[in-house]
N, C-alpha and C positions, 0 to 999 in steps of 0.2 A: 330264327333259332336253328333251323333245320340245316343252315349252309354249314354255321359255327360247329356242328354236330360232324357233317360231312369232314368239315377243313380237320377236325378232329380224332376221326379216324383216319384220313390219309397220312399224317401227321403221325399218328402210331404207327403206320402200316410202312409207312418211309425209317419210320425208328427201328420198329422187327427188320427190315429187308439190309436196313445197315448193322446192327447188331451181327445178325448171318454172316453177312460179306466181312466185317470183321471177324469174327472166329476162323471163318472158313480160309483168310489170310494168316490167321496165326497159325492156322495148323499148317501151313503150307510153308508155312517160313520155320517150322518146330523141324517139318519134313527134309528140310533144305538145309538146314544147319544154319540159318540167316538169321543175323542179329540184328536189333534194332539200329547200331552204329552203322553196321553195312548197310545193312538199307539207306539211310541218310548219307553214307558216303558217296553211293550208289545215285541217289535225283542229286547233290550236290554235283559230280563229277557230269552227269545229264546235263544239265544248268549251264554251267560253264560252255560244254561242248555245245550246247545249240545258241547262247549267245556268243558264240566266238565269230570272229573275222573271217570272212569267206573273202571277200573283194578289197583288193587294196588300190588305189595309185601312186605314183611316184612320189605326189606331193602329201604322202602320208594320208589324205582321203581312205575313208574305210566303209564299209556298210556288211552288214552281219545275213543278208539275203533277208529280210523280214522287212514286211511293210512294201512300202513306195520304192524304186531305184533312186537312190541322190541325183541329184543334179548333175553331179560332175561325173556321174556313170551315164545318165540317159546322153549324156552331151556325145561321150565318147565313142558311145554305140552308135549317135544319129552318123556321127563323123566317119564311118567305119571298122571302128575297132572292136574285135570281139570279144564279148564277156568274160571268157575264157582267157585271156592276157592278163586278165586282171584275180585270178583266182588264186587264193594264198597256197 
């Protein structure tokens, strides 16, 4: 009983500390003149820009800098080509 008690009050206490963090963002966004659209225009246009194409090759190959280098990137670096040749 005494864990469920615990999980309980962190559980209100994660509620209270997000409650804050939201108000304390609404007034900052009140301060700012930012609307809920802009906001969302705002991580939408984020989004985009961090999954866009950084690396391209000739043969249309792409990779966005995330994760693992493709194949036919690690190929071209083993071969001597530098990364930077290939950046959009």
């Amino acid at each position: 009983m005494k864990e469920q008690e615990r999980q309980q009050r962190l559980f209100e206490h994660d509620e209270n500390v997000r409650e804050r963090m939201v108000a304390w963002i609404r007034r900052r966004m009140d301060d700012y003149d930012i609307t809920l659209e802009a906001l969302a225009e705002s991580l939408e246009a984020d989004e985009k820009a961090a999954s866009a194409v950084k690396y391209r090759d000739a043969f249309g190959n792409t990779w966005d800098g995330r994760g693992d280098k493709p194949a036919w990137l690690a190929r071209a670096i083993y071969a001597g080509q530098s990364i930077e040749h290939f950046r959009c």
